[in-house]
C-alpha positions as a printed Julia matrix, in Angstrom:
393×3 Matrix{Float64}:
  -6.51    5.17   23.19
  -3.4     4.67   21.34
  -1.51    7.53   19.79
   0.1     7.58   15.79
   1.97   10.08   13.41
   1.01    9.35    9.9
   4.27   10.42    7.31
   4.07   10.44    4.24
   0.36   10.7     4.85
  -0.99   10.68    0.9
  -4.89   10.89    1.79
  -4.83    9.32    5.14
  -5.03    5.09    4.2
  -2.98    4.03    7.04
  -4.82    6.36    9.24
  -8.38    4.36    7.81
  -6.6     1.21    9.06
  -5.66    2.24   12.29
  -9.31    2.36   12.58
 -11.07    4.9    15.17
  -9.69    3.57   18.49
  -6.34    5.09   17.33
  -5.73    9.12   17.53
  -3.46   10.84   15.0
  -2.21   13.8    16.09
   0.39   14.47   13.46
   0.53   13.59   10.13
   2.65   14.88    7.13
   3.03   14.98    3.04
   4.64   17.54    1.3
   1.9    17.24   -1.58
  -1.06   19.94   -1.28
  -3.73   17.92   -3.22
  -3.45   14.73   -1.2
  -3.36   17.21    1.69
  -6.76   18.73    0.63
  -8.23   14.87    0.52
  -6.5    14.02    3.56
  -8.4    17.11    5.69
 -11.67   16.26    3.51
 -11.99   13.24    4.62
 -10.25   13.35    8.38
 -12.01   17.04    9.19
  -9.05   19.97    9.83
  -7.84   19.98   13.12
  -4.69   21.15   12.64
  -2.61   17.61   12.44
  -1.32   17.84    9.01
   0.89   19.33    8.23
   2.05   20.3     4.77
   5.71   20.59    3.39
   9.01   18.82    2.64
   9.56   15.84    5.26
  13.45   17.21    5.52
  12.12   20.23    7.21
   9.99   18.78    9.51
  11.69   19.03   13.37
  10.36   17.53   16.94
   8.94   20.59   17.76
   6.41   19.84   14.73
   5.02   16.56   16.63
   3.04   17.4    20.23
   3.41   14.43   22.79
   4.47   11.15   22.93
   3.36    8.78   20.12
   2.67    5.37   20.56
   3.5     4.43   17.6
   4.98    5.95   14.42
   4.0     4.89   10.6
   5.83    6.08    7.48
   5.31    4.84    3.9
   8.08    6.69    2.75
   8.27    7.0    -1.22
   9.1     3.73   -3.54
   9.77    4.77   -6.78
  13.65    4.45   -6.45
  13.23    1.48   -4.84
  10.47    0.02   -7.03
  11.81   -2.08  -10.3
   9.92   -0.01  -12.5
  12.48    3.2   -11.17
  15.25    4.25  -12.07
  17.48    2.22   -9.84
  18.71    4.84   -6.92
  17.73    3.06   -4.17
  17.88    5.0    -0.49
  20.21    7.7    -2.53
  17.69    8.9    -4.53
  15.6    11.68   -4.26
  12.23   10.25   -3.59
  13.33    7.15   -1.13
  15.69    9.27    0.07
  13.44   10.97    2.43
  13.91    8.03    4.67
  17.04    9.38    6.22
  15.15   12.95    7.12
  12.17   11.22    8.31
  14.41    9.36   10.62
  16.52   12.16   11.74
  13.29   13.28   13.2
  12.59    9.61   14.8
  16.07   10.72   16.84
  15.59   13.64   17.52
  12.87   12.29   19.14
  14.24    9.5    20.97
  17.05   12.09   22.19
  13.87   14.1    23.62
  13.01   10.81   25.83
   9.9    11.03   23.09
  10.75    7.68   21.05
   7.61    5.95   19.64
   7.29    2.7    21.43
   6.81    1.19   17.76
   7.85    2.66   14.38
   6.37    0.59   10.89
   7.84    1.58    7.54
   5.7     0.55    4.06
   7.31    0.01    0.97
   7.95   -2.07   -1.91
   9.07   -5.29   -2.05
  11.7    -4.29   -4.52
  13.22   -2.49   -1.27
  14.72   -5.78   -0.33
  17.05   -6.49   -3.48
  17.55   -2.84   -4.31
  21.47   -2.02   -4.46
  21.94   -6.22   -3.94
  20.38   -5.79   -0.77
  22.43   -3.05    0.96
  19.44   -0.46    1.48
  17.67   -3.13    3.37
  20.79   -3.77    5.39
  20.88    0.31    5.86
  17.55    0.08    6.9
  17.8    -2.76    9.5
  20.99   -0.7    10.7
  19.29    2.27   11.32
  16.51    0.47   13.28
  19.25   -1.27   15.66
  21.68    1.89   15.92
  18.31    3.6    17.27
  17.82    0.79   19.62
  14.84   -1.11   18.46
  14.07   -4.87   17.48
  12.79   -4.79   14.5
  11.78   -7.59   11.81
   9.62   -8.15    8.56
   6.95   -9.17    6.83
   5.65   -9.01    3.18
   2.1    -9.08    2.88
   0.43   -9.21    0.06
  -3.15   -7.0    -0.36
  -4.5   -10.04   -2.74
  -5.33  -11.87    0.81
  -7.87   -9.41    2.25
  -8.74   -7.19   -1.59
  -9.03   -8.72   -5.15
  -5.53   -6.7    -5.61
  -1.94   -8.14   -6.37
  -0.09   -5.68   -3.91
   2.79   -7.26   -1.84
   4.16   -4.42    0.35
   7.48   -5.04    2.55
   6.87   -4.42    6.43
   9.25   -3.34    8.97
   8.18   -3.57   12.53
  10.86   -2.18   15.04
   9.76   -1.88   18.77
  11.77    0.29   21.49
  14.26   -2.33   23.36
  12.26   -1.21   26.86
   9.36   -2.27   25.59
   8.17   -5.92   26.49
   7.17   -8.14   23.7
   4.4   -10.85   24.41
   6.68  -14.24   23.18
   3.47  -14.94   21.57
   4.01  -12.58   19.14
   7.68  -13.79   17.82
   8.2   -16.9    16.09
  11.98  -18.9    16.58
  11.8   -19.4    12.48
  10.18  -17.63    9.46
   6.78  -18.73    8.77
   4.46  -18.5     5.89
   3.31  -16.9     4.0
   4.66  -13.26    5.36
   8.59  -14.42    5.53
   9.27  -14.85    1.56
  12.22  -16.44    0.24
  13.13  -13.37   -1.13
  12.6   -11.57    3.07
  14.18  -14.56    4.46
  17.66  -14.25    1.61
  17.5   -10.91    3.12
  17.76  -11.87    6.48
  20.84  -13.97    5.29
  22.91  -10.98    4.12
  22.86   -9.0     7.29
  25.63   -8.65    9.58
  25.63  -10.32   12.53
  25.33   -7.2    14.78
  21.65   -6.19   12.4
  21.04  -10.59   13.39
  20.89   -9.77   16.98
  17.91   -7.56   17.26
  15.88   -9.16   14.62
  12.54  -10.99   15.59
  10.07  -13.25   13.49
   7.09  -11.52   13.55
   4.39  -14.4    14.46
   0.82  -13.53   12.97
  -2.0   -15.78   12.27
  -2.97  -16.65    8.61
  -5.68  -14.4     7.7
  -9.18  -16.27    6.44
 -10.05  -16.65    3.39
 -10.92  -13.4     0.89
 -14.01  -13.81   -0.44
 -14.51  -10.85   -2.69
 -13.38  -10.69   -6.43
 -12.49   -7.71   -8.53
 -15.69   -8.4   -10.74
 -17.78   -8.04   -7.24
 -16.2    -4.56   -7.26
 -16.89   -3.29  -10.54
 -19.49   -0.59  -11.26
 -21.99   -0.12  -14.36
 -22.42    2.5   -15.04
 -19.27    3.39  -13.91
 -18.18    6.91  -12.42
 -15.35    9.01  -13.28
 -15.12    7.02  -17.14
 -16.8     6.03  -20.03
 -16.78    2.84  -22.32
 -15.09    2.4   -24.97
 -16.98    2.52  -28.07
 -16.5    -0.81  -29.62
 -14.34    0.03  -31.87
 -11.45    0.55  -29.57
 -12.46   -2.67  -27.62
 -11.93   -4.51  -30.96
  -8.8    -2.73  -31.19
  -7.28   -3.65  -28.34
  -8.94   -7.34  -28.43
  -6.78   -7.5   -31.77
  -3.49   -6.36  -29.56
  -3.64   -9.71  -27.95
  -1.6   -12.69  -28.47
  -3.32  -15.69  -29.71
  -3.01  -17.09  -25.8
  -4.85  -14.11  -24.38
  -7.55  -14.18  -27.61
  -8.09  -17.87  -25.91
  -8.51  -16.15  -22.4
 -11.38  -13.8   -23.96
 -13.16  -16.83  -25.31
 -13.09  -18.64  -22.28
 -13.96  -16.45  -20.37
 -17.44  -16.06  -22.64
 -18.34  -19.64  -21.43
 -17.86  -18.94  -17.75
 -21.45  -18.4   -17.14
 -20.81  -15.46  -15.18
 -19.95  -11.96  -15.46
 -16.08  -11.87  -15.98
 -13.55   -8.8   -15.45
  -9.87   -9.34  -16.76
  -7.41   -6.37  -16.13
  -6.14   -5.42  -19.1
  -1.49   -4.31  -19.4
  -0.13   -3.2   -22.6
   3.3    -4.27  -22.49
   5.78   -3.41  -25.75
   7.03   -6.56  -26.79
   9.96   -7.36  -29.55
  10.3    -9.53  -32.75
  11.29  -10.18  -35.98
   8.62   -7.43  -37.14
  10.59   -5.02  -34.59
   8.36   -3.59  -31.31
   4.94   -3.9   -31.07
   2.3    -3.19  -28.23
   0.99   -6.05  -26.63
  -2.23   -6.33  -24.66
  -2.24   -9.14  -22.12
  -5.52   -9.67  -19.4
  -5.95  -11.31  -16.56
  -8.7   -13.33  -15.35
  -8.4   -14.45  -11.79
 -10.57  -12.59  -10.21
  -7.67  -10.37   -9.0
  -6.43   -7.12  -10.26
  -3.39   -5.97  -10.74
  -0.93   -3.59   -8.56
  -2.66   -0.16   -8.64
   0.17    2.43   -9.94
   0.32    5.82   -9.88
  -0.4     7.33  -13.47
   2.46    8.37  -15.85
   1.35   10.12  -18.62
  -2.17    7.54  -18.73
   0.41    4.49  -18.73
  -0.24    2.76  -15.6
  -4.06    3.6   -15.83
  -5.3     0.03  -15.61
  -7.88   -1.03  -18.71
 -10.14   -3.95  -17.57
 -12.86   -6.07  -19.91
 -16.06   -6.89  -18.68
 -17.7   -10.1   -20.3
 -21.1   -11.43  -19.95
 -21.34  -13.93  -22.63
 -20.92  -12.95  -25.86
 -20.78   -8.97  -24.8
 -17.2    -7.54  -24.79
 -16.67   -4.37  -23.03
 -13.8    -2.18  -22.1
 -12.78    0.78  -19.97
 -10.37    2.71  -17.77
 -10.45    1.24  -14.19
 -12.55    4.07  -12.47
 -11.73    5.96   -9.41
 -14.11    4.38   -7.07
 -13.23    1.06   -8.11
  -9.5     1.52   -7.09
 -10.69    3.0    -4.03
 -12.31   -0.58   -3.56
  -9.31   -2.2    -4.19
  -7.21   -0.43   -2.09
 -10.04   -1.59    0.71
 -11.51    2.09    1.46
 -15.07    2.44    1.95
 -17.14    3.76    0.0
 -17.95    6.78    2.12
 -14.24    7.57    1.63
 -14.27   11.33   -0.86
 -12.31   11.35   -3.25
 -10.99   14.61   -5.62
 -12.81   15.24   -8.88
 -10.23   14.97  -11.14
  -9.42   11.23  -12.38
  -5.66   11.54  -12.46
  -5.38   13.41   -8.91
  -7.91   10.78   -7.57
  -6.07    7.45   -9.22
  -2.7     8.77   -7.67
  -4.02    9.46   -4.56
  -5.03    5.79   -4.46
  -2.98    3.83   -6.09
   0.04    5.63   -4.38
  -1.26    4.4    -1.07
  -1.46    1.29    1.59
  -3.69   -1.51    1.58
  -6.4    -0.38    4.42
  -7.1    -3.6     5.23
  -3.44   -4.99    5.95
  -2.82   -1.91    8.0
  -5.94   -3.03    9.83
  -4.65   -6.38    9.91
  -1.02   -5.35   10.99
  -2.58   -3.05   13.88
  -5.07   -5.88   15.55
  -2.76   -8.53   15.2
   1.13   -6.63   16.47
   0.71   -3.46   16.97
  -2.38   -3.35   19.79
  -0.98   -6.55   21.48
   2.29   -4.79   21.71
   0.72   -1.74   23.0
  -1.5    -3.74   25.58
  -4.97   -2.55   23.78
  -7.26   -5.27   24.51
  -8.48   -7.31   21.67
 -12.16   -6.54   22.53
 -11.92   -2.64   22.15
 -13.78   -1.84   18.82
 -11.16   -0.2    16.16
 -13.34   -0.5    13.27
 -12.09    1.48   10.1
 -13.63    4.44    8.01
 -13.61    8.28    8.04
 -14.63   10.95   10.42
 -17.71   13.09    9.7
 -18.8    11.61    6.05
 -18.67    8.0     6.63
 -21.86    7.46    4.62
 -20.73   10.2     1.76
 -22.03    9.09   -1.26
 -19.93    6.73   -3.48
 -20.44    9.19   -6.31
 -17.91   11.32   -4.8
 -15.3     9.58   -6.94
């Protein structure tokens, strides 16, 4: 049975992707609450472990680990931030966690793969150079390493595209199988493969195309995971739905009323956006109706809390997103806890990974790497409480 660290842990996602032929014996965040949810849903056996990533050491990690994951933070590497890139103080912490990646290898205790998560901002932040620093660090450690972005939307009724960084210790033997001569859609971008462009010849060397097979078809929507009643939030009363139908540009006020004679029950995700013009700035509401959600956020003072309509003909509806519901689209089950409190429980999950592409990432690269054979069963969920109730949320 393979053998993971979790960093930057939040409540454990990755670790429900890995899926229960995998064995975490470390994992780390340096916030308390996700902590809490982490051990709730995982049990308490001593694994996490809670504090500031820059004073984590080898000593902290028993063993060898097979493989190493870290979604380190985005936020000044997301366009929404403020712009620092790697300097900052959030997406900083990639430099500590890898001091502890070689202190590790200096131990003879270098995972035989290590998979960073982030944004896919990450790869024109600073014009590029903190992917470069990235890629560097990967080949000055002595690992091959390449990329992928994969977007959520192809397994969950979520817009999500997350950058991927695979890197594999240069001892290890790679099935050719798994590498591809060229980038191939749809997980080398345009936007990965200018990337690849602007590295140095030296970062060129070691890179590989990942080669994984298209995944079938989704066939879930985000109306398919929608509860009424919901739990964790209320309706609106309909005055505030008229309100913010009358926020809405004469284009999404057509949306609305197409979406009455669909026949079926429609969900559109709802973003107020501030918008300028010759009356000065006004608050927009545009919505969505593709049967996909938008990218779950973590909350800013109730700013990134997504607002979603429900129509079934002629009935207009309107609500916060609840809690379980971005558990859903984040691809944990339902047995997954979650905390009480709706903000703590909406940043828990929509500062997280995609369960389902970790999933995906681990049966298709990282098992083959590893030699686990394809028939072993690595089904996801949570220890103990698998069958919790959904209320939970």
């Amino acid at each position: 049975m393979p053998i993971f660290y979790e960093f930057f842990a939040g409540g454990g996602m990755a670790r429900a992707g890995m899926g229960d032929g995998w064995t975490c014996t470390f994992a780390n965040d340096f916030d308390f609450k996700k902590a809490a949810t982490y051990q709730m849903n995982w049990g308490a056996g001593g694994e996490m472990h809670v504090g500031d990533v820059r004073k984590v050491t080898a000593e902290d990690l028993p063993g060898t680990a097979d493989l190493a994951w870290a979604s380190f933070p985005c936020q000044d590497l997301s366009l929404a931030g403020g712009g620092a890139g790697l300097k900052g103080e959030r997406s900083g912490t990639f430099y500590p966690f890898w001091d502890v990646m070689n202190s590790l290898i200096d131990e003879g205790r270098g995972p035989k793969v290590i998979a960073l998560e982030n944004v896919a901002g990450t790869l024109t932040s600073h014009a590029g150079k903190d992917f470069i620093a990235i890629c560097e660090t990967y080949r000055k450690a002595g690992y091959r390493y390449g990329s992928m972005v994969v977007d959520a939307s192809l397994f969950v009724p979520q817009s999500r595209p997350r950058l991927f960084v695979v890197g594999v210790r240069e001892d290890v033997e790679i099935d050719k199988s798994l590498m591809s001569p060229e980038p191939l859609a749809p997980f080398h971008t345009r936007s990965l493969r200018n990337a690849y462009d602007r590295l140095p010849s030296r970062a060129k060397k070691e890179w590989l195309w990942w080669n994984l097979p298209t995944p079938p078809r989704r066939n879930s929507t985000f109306a398919d995971l929608v509860e009424d009643p919901p739990v964790s939030t209320e309706w609106h009363e309909p005055a505030e739905t008229d309100a913010l139908l009358a926020m809405m540009t004469p284009v999404n006020t057509a949306k609305v009323e197409a979406a009455k004679r669909a026949g079926r029950r429609m969900v559109g995700a709802v973003y107020k956006r501030t918008r300028g013009g010759a009356d000065g700035k006004r608050v927009r509401a545009e919505v969505r109706f593709d049967d996909v959600a938008g990218c779950l956020r973590t909350p800013a003072g109730g700013s990134s809390r997504q607002t979603i309509v429900v129509i079934d003909g002629d009935r207009v509806r309107s609500r916060l997103l609840c809690t379980r519901e971005a558990a859903r689209l984040m691809g944990l089950p339902d047995g997954y806890r979650l905390p009480k409190a709706y903000n703590e429980a909406y940043h828990l999950v929509g500062d997280g990974v995609a369960v389902p592409v970790v999933r995906y990432l681990a049966q298709h690269l990282f098992e083959p790497i590893l030699g686990v054979k394809e028939n072993d069963e690595q089904g996801t969920g949570t220890r103990g409480d698998a069958k919790a109730a959904a209320g939970d949320g």
